[in-house]
TIZA-689947 format. One line per field, with one value per residue (C-alpha): residue number from 1; residue in three letters; y, x, z. Coordinates in Angstrom, 2 decimals. Example, Ala and Ser with C-alpha at 12.3 -4.5 7.8 and 13.67 -1.06 7.14 Angstrom:
% TIZA-689947
n: 1; 2
res: ala; ser
y: -4.50; -1.06
x: 12.30; 13.67
z: 7.80; 7.14
This chain:
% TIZA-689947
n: 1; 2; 3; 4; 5; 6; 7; 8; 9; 10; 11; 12; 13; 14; 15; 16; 17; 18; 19; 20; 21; 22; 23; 24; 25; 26; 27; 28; 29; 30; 31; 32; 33; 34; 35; 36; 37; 38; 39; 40; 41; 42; 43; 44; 45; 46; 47; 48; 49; 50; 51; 52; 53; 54; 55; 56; 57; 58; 59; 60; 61; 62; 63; 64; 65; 66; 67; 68; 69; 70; 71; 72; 73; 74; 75; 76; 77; 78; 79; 80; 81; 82; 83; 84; 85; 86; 87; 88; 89; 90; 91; 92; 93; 94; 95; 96; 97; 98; 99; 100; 101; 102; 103; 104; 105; 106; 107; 108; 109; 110; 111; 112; 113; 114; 115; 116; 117; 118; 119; 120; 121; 122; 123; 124; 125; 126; 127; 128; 129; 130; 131; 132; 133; 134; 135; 136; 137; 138; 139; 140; 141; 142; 143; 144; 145; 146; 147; 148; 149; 150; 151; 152; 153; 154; 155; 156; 157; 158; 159; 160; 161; 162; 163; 164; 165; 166; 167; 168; 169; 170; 171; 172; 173; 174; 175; 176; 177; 178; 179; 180; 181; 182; 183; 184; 185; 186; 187; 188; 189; 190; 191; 192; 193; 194; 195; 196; 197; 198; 199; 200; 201; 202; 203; 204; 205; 206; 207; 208; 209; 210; 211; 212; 213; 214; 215; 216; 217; 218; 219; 220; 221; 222; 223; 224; 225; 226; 227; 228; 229; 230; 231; 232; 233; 234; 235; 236; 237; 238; 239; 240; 241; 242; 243; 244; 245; 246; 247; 248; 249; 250; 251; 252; 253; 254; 255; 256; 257; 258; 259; 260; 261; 262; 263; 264; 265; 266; 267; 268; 269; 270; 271; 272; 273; 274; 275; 276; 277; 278; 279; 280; 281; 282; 283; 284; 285; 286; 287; 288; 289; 290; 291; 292; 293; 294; 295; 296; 297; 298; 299; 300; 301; 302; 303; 304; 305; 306; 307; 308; 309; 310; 311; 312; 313; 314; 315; 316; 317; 318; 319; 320; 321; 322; 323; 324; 325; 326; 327; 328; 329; 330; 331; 332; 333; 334; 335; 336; 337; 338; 339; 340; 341; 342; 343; 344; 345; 346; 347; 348; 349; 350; 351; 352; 353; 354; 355; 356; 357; 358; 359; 360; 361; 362; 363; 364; 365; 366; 367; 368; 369; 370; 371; 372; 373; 374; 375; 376; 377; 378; 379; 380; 381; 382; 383; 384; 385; 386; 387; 388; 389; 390; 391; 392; 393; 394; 395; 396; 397; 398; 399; 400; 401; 402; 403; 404; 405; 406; 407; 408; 409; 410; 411; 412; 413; 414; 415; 416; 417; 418; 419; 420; 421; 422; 423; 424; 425; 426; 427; 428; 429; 430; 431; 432; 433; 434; 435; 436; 437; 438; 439; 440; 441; 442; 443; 444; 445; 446; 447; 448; 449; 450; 451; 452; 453; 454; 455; 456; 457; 458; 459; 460; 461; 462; 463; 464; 465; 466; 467; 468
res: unk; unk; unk; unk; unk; unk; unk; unk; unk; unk; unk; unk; unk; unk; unk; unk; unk; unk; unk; unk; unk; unk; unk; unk; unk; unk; unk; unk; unk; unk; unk; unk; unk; unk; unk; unk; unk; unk; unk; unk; unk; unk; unk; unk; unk; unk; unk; unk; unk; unk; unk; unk; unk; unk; unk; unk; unk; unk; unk; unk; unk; unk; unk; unk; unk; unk; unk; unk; unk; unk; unk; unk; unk; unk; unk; unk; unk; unk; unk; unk; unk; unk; unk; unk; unk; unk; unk; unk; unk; unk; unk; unk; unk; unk; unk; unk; unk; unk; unk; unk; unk; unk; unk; unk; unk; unk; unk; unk; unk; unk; unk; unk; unk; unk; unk; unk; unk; unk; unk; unk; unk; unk; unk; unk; unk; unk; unk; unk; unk; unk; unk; unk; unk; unk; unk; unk; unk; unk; unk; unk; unk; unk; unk; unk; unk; unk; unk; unk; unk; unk; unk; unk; unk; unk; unk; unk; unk; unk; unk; unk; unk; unk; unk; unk; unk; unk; unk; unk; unk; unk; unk; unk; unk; unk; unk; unk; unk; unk; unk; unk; unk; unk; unk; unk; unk; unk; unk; unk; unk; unk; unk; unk; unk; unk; unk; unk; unk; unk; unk; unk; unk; unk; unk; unk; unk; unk; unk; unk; unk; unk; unk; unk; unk; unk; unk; unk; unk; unk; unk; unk; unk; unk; unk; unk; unk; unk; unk; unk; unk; unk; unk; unk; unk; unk; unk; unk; unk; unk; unk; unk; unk; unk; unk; unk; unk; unk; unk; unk; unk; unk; unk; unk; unk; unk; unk; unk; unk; unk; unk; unk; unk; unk; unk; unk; unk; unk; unk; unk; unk; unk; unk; unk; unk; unk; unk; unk; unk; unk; unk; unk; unk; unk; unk; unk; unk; unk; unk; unk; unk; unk; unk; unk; unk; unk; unk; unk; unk; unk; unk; unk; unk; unk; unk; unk; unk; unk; unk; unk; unk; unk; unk; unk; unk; unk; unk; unk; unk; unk; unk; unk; unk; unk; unk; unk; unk; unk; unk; unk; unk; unk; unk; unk; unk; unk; unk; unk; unk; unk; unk; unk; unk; unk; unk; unk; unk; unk; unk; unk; unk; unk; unk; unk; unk; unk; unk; unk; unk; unk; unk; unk; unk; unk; unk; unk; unk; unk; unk; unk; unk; unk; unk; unk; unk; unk; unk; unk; unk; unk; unk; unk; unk; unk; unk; unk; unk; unk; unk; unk; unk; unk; unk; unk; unk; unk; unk; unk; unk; unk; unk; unk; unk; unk; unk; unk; unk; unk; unk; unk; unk; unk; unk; unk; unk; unk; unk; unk; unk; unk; unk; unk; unk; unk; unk; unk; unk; unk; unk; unk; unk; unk; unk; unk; unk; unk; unk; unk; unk; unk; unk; unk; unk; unk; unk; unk; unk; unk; unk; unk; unk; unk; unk; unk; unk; unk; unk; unk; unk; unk; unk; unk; unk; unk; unk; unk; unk; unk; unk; unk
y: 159.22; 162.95; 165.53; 165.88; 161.79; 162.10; 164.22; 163.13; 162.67; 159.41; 158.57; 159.46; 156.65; 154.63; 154.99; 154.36; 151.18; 149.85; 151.06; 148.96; 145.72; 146.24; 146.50; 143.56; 141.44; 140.76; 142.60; 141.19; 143.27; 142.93; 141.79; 143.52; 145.73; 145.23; 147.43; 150.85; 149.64; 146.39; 148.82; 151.36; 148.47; 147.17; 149.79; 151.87; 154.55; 157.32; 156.12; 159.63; 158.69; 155.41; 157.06; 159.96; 156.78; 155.58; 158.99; 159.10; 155.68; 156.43; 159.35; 157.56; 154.66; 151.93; 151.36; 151.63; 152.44; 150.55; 151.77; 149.88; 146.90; 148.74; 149.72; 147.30; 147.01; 148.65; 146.44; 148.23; 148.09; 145.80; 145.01; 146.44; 144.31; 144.49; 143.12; 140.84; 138.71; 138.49; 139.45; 139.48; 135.98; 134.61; 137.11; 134.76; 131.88; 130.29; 130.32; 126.59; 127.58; 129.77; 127.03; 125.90; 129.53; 129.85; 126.14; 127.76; 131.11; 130.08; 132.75; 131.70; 135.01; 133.09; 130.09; 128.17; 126.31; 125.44; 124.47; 120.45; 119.46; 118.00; 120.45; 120.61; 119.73; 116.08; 115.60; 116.08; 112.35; 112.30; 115.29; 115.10; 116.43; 113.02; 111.01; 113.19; 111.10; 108.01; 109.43; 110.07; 106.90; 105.36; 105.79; 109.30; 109.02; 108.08; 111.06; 113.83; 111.34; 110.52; 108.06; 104.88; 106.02; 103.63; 105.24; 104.39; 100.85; 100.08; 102.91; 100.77; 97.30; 99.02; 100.32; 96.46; 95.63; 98.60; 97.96; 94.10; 95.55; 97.21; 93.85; 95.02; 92.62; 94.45; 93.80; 96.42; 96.44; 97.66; 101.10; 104.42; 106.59; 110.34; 113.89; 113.81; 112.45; 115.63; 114.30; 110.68; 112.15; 114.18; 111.31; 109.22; 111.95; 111.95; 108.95; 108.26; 110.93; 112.72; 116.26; 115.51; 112.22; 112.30; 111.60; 111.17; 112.66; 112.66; 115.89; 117.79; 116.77; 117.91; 120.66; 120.43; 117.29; 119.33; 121.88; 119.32; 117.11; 120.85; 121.56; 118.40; 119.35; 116.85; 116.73; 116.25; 114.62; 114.91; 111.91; 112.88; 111.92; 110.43; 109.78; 105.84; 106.75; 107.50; 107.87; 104.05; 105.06; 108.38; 106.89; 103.91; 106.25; 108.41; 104.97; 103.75; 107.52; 108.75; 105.80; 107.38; 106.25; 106.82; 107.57; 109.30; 108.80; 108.80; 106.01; 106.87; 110.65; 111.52; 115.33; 117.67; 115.59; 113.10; 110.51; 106.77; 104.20; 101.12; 97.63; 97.12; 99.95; 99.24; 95.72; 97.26; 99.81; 97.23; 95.12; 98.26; 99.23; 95.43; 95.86; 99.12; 98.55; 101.67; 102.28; 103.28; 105.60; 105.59; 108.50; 107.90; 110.05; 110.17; 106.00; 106.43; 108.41; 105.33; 101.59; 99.32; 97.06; 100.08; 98.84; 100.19; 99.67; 98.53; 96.44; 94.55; 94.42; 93.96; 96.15; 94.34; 96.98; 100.12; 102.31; 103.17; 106.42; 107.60; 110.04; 110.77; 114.59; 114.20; 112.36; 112.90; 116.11; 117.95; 119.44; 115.97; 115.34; 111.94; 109.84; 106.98; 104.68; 101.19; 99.28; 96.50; 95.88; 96.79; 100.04; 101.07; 100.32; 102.71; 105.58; 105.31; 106.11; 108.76; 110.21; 109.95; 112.09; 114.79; 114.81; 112.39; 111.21; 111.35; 113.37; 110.21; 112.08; 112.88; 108.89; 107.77; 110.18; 108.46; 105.05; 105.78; 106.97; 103.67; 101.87; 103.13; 102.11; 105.60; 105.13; 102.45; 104.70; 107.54; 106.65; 105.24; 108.59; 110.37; 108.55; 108.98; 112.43; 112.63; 110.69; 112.70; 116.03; 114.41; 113.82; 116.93; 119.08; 117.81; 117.53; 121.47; 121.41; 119.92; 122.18; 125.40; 123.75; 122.66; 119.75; 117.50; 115.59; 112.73; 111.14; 109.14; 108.10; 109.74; 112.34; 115.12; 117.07; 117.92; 118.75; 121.19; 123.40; 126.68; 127.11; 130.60; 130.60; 130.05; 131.03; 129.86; 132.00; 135.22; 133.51; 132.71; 137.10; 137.26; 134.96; 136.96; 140.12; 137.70; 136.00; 132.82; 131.48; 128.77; 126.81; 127.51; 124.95; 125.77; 125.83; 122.14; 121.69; 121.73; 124.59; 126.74; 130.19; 128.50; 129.52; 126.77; 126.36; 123.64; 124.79; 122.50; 122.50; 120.98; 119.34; 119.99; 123.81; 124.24; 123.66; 126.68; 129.26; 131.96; 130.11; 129.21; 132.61; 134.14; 131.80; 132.15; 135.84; 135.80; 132.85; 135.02; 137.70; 135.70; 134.53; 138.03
x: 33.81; 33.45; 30.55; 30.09; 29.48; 27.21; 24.77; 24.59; 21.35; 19.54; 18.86; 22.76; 23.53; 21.07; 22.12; 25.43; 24.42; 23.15; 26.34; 28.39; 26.36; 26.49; 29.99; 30.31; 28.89; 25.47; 23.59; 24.98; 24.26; 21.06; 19.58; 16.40; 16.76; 14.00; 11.02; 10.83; 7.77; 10.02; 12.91; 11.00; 9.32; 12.64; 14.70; 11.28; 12.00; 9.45; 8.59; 10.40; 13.86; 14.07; 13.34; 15.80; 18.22; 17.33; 17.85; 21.52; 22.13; 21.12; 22.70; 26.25; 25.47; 24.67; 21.14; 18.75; 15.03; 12.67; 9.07; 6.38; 8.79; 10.99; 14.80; 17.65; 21.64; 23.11; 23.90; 26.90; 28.47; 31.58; 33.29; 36.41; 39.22; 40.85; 44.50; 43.69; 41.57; 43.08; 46.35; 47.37; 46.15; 48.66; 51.42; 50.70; 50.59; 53.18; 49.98; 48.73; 45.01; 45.22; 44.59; 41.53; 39.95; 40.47; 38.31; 35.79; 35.41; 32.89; 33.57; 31.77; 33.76; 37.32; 38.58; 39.61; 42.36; 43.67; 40.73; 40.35; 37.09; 35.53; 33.36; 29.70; 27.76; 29.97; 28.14; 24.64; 23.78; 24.12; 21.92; 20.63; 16.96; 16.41; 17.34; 15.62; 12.02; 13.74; 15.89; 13.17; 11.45; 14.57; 13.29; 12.01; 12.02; 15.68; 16.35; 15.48; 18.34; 21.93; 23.17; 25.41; 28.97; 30.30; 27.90; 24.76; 24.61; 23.54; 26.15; 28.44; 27.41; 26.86; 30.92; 31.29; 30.24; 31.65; 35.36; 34.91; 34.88; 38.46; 39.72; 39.39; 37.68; 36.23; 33.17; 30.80; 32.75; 35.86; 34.37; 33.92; 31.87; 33.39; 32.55; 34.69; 38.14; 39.25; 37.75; 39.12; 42.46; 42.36; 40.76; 43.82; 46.05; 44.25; 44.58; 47.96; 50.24; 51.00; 52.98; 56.78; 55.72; 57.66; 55.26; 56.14; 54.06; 54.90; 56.00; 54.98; 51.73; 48.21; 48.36; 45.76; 47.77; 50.23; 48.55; 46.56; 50.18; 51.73; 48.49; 48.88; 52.67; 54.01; 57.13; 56.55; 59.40; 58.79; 59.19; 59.85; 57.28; 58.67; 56.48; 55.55; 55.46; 57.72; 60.78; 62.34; 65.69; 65.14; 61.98; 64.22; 67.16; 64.29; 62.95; 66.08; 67.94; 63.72; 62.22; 58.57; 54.78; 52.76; 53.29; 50.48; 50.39; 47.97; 48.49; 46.66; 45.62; 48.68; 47.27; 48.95; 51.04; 48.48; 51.07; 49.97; 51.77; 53.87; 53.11; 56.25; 57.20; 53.66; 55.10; 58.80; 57.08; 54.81; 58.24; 59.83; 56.98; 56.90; 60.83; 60.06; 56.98; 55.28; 51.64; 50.67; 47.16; 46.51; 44.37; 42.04; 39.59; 39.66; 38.92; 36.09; 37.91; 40.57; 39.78; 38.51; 42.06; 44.02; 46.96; 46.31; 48.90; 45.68; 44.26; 47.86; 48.19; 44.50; 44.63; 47.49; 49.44; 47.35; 44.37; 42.34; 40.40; 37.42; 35.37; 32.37; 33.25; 34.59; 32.48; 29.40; 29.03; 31.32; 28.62; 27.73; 30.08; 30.57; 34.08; 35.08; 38.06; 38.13; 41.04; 41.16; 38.27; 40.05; 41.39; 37.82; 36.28; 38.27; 38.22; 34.50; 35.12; 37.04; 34.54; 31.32; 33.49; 34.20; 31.07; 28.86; 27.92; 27.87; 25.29; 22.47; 20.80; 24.22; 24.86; 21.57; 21.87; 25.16; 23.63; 20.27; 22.80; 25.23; 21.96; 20.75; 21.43; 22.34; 25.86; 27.40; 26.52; 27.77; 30.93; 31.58; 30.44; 33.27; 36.12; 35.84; 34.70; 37.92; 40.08; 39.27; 39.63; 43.61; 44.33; 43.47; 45.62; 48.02; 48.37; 47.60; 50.40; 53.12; 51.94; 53.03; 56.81; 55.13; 56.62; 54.25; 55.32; 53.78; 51.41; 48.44; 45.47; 43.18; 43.99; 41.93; 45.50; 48.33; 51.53; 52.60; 56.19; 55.63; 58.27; 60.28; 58.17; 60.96; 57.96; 54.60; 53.61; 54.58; 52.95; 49.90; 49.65; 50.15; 46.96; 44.81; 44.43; 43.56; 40.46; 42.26; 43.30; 46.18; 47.64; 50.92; 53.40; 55.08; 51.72; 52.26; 55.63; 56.40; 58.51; 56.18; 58.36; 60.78; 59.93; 58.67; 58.56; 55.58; 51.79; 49.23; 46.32; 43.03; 42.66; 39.07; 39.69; 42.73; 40.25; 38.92; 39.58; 40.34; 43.07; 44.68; 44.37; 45.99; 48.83; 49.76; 50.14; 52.08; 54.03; 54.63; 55.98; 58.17; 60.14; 60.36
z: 122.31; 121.53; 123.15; 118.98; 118.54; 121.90; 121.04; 117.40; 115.62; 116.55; 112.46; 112.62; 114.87; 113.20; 109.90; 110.99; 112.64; 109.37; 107.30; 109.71; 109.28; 105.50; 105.87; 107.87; 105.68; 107.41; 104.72; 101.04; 97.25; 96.85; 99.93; 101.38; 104.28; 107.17; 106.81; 108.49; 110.51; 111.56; 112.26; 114.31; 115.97; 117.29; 118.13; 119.62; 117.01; 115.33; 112.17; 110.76; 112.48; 110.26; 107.37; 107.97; 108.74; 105.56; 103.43; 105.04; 103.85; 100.23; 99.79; 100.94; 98.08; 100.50; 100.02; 97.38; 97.33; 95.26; 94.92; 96.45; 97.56; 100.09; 100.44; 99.21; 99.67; 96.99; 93.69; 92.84; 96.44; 97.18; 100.20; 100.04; 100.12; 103.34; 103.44; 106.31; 104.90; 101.35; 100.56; 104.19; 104.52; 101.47; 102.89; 106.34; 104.29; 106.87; 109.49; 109.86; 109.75; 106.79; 104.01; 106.64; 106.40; 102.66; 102.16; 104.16; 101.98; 98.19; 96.03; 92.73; 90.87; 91.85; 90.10; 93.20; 91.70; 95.79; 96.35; 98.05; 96.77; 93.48; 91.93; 93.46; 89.91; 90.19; 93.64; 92.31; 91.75; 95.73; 96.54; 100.25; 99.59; 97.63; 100.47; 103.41; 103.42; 103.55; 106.79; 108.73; 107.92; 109.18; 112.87; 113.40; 117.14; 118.00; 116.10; 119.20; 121.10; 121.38; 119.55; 119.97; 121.10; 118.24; 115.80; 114.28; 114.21; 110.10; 108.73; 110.42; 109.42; 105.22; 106.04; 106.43; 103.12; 101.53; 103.10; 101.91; 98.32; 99.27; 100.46; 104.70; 106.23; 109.93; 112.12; 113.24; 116.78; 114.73; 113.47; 114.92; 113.60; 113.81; 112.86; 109.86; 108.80; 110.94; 113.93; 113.45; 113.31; 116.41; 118.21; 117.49; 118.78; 121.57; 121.92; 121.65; 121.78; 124.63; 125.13; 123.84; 122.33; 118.65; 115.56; 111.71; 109.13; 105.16; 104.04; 102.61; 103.47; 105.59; 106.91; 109.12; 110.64; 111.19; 113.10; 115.28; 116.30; 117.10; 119.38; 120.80; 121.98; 119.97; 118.41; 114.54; 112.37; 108.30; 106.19; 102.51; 100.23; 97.00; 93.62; 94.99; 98.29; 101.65; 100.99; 103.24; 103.77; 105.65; 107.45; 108.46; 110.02; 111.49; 113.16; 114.31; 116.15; 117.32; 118.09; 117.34; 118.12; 115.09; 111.67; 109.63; 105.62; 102.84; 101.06; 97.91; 95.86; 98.40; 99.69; 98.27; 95.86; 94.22; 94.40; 95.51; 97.10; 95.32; 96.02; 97.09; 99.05; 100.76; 101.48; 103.11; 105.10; 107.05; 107.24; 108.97; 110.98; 112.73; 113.28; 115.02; 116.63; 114.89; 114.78; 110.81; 110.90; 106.96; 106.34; 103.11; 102.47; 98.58; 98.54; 96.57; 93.79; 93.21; 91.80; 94.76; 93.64; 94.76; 97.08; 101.10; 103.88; 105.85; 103.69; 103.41; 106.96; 108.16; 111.13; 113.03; 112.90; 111.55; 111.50; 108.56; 108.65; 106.03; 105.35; 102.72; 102.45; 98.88; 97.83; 99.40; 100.86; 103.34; 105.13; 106.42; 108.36; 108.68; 108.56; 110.63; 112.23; 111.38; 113.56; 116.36; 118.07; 121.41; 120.06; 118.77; 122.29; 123.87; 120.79; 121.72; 125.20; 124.21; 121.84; 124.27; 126.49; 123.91; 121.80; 123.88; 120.15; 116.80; 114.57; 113.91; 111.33; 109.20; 109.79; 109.05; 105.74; 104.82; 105.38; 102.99; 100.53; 100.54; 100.30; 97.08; 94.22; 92.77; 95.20; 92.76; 89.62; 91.52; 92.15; 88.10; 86.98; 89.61; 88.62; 85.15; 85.39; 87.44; 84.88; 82.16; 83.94; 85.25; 81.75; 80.55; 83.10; 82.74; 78.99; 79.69; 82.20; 79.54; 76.86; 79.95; 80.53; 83.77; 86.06; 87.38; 90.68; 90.11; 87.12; 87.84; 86.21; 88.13; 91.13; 92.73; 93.61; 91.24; 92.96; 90.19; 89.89; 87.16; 84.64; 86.15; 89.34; 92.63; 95.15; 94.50; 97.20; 95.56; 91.95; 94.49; 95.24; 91.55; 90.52; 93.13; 91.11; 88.22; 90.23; 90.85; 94.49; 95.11; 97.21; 97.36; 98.48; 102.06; 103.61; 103.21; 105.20; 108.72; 107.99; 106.48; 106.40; 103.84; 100.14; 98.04; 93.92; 94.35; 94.59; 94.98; 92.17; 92.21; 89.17; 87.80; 88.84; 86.43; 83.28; 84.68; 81.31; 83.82; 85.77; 82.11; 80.83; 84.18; 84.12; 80.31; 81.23; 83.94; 82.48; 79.62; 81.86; 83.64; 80.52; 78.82
C-alpha cells in the first residue's frame, strides 16, 4: 500500500469501505444504508467523518440522500457485469458445477429458459406459511433435537401410502429420509462405489451425477439415452467387456431429455441387469408431475434389484429439502448408518413440513392442478417449437424438460452467449455429457419458461439471422 493510501482521509477509507460492499452486492438498488449515528457508533467515528463518508459516496453516484428518511443505494446503479460470473461462466460451460451455480442465481429480469424448476406461482397451492401452525403442533419439543437416523417416523409411514398409489409396495424400515434427491444420490455413492469402481450413467444426463461419481474417483461409462429409454444394445456390450456396479437412470421426465421409459425396454433392462448382477438406482424426482400408472424400473422389480430415490423439490419447494431412498430393508439400515455419521440427522422440521403437507387435503388437488398446468404448457412449446423448424428429442404429454436442437444452431453454447444479451439464460447441451468440452447442437429448455414472450422474441431474431 502507498504512503498516499496510508495517510488518506478516514471518511476516504470509509467511504471507500461502503463503495466496496455496494459493489459486492451486500447493499442492493434501493436498499437503506445504516444511519450515520449507527455508523459512527460502530466504527467509533465523529459524527462529521460519516457524513463526509457519505458526501464522497453521493457525489460518485452510489448513494442517494432522501430528506428526513436517511441515505439510500442508488436506484440507477447496476452491478457491472463482470465476465466471471456471466459470460465467463457459459464460456466455462464445460465446468461440472456451472449449471449448479446458475440454479442458484433468481434473476426476475431473465427469462430462465435452463432453468430446472416449475414456475413458483404453480407451487402456491403448497405455500409453507399455511402449514407452519400445524408443524409445531406436530410435537414442538422434539423439534430443539435430533431426529430418527431413518427420518421422521410419520413422513415415512405417509411415503408408504403415497408409493402404494405408484404400485411400490415398502415398509417404513425401507425409507431413508435424506437432505434432498442430491443427498440420496451421494449417499448411495458412498455407499457403494469405491475409488476405480466403474459406474454407468445415461448420457447425456445429470450433471450433478456426474460431478459427484468423478469426486468419488469413479470411473463413469455413458449409456446413450434413446427416445424410450437406454439405448440395450450398447448398455449390454458395456455390461458384458466392464462388468460395472451400479447404473443410475431416470426412468421418467428423463433430465435433460424429457424422454420416459417403454414398457418393454423397462422389462429387458431388469432381464439384463439379473444376468449381470447390476444394481439399478432409479432417480425420480419429477414423480409427481407424471400419471401414478407411469411405468418405473422399481416399481416392476419391487426393490430386488433397485433403489428408488425422491424428492419434493419440484413439487413442493426446493428450499425444503427433503427427498428420500426407498430399497431393501437391509440396504436402508445401513444408508442410515451412513447418514447419522455424515449429518447425524435429517432436518425434523423440513420432514414434519413435508408430512403436514401430504396430509392435507390441498396435496391431491395440488398435484391435478400441476400436471395439467404442465400439459398444457408441453403442448404449447412445442407446437411453438414446430412452428421455429425446431427438433424435439422426444414428445410426451407432459414434461418439465425439452431436449430441443435450433434450426442453423451447431453449438448451443455459442446460441446460449447469444440469448444472454437478449435477457434469456440456457442450458446448453454439453454441460450434460461426460465430455463436456465437445460442442453440442442440443440445449436443454424448461418448458413453462419458453412461453416466456422474451425467450420467443430473442430466438425469432437470432433464428432469423442465422438463415439470412
Amino acid at each position: 500500500m502507498s504512503e498516499a493510501r496510508r495517510s488518506a482521509p478516514i471518511a476516504d477509507k470509509l467511504a471507500d469501505l461502503i463503495g466496496q460492499q455496494i459493489t459486492d452486492g451486500v447493499y442492493q438498488p434501493g436498499d437503506k444504508l445504516p444511519s450515520l449515528r449507527e455508523l459512527a457508533q460502530l466504527h467509533r467515528y465523529a459524527k462529521n467523518t460519516v457524513v463526509s463518508a457519505f458526501d464522497l459516496l453521493v457525489s460518485r453516484g452510489m448513494v442517494e440522500p432522501r430528506r428526513g428518511s436517511g441515505f439510500y443505494v442508488s436506484q440507477q446503479l447496476r452491478k457491472p457485469r463482470a465476465v466471471d460470473e456471466d459470460g465467463g461462466q457459459l464460456g466455462r460451460a464445460m465446468d461440472t458445477v456451472w449449471l449448479a451455480r446458475e440454479q442458484l442465481i433468481t434473476q426476475p429480469e431473465v427469462a430462465a429458459v435452463g432453468d430446472g424448476f416449475p414456475p413458483i406461482e404453480w407451487l402456491a397451492d403448497m405455500r409453507m406459511d399455511r402449514y407452519y401452525q400445524k408443524v409445531v403442533r406436530t410435537g414442538l419439543g422434539s423439534l430443539f433435537r435430533y431426529g430418527n437416523r431413518f427420518g421422521y417416523t410419520p413422513l415415512r409411514e405417509s411415503l408408504v401410502r403415497k408409493l402404494g398409489v405408484l404400485g411400490l409396495a415398502v415398509q417404513p424400515n425401507q425409507l431413508v429420509l435424506t437432505h434432498g434427491a442430491n443427498d440420496a444420490l451421494d449417499l448411495v455413492i458412498r455407499y457403494f462405489v469405491p475409488p476405480g469402481a466403474t459406474v454407468l450413467v445415461d448420457e447425456p444426463g445429470y450433471y450433478l451425477l456426474f460431478g459427484k461419481l468423478k469426486l468419488a474417483g469413479a470411473r463413469v461409462i455413458g449409456v446413450p439415452r434413446e427416445t424410450d429409454g437406454p439405448d440395450l444394445a450398447a448398455l449390454e456390450r458395456i455390461l458384458i467387456n466392464e462388468r460395472p456396479r451400479l447404473f443410475f437412470t431416470q426412468s421418467l421426465a428423463h433430465n435433460p431429455t424429457g424422454s420416459d421409459l417403454s414398457v418393454p425396454k423397462a422389462y429387458r433392462l431388469l432381464q439384463l441387469a439379473e444376468r449381470h448382477n447390476l444394481v439399478i438406482v432409479e432417480d425420480d424426482p419429477f414423480a409427481d408431475f407424471k400419471p401414478t400408472s407411469a411405468v418405473r424400473l422399481s416399481t416392476l422389480d419391487q426393490l430386488e434389484r433397485t433403489i428408488y430415490v425422491g424428492s419434493f423439490s419440484k413439487s413442493f419447494s426446493a428450499a425444503l429439502r427433503v427427498g428420500y431412498i426407498a430399497c431393501s430393508a437391509a440396504l436402508a439400515n445401513d444408508l442410515a448408518d451412513l447418514k447419522a455419521l455424515i449429518h447425524v440427522s435429517g432436518s425434523e422440521y423440513c420432514e414434519r413440513m413435508v408430512d403436514v403437507m401430504l396430509r392435507e387435503g390441498r396435496y391431491e388437488r395440488h398435484l391435478v392442478k400441476l400436471r395439467q398446468k404442465l400439459g398444457a404448457a408441453t403442448e404449447e412449446a412445442q407446437q411453438w417449437l414446430d412452428a421455429q423448424g425446431c427438433e424435439v428429442f422426444a414428445r410426451n404429454a407432459q414434461t418439465l424438460y425439452l431436449w430441443v436442437k435450433f434450426p442453423g444452431v451447431e453449438d448451443s453454447l455459442q446460441f446460449a452467449e447469444a440469448l444472454l444479451p437478449h435477457g434469456v439464460k440456457m442450458a446448453p447441451g454439453r454441460v450434460f455429457h461426460l465430455d463436456s468440452s465437445a460442442p453440442s447442437a442440443w440445449s436443454r429448455c424448461n418448458v413453462p419458461a419458453m412461453l416466456d414472450p422474451r425467450f420467443q422474441k430473442a430466438v425469432r431474431e437470432l433464428l432469423g439471422r442465422t438463415k439470412a
